[in-house]
C-alpha positions as CSV (number, residue, x, y, z in Angstrom):
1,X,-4.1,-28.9,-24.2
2,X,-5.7,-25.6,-25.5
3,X,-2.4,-24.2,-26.4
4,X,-1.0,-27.3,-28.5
5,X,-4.3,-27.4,-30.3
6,X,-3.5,-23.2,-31.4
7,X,-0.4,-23.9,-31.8
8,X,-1.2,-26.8,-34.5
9,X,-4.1,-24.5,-35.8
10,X,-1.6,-21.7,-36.5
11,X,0.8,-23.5,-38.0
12,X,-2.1,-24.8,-40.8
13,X,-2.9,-21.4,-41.4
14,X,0.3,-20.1,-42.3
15,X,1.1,-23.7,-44.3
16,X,-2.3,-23.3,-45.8
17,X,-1.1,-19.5,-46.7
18,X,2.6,-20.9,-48.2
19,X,0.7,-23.4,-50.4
20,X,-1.7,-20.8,-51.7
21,X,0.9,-18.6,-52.9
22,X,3.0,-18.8,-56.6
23,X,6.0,-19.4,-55.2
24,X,8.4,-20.9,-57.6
25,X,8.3,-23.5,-60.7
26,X,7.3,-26.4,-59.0
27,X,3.8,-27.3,-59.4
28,X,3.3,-30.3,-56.5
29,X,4.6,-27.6,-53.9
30,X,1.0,-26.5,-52.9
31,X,-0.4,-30.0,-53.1
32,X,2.3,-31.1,-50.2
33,X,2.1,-28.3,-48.3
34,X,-1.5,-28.4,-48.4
35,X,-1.9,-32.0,-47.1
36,X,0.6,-30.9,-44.5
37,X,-1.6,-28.2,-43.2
38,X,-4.5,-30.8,-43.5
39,X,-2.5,-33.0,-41.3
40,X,-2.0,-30.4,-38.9
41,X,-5.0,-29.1,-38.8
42,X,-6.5,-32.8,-38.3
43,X,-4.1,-33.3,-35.0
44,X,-5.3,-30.5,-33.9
45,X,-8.9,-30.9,-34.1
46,X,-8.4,-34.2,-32.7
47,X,-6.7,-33.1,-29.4
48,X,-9.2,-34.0,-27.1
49,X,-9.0,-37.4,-28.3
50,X,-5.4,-37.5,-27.3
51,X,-5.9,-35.7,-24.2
52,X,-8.8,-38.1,-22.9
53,X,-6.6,-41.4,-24.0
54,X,-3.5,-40.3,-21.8
């Protein structure tokens, strides 16, 4: 279970670094990716909940 929660807490870091940069014209591209990361990042600090329920 460790691994699946780095795994999800390394992908929000680097969607978390994507959003933050000024990447094109399109101003709701950080927003999305931001709540992206924010999902991950909300999986992955929920893992043990997960693991304990299966």
């Amino acid at each position: 279970m460790a691994v699946f929660q780095a795994l999800f807490y390394l992908i929000a870091i680097v969607l978390l670094v994507i959003a933050a940069l000024p990447l094109g014209t399109r101003r709701t591209r950080g927003l999305g990716l931001g709540l992206l990361a924010a999902a991950f990042a909300l999986t992955a600090f929920s893992a043990p909940v997960f693991d304990a329920a299966f």
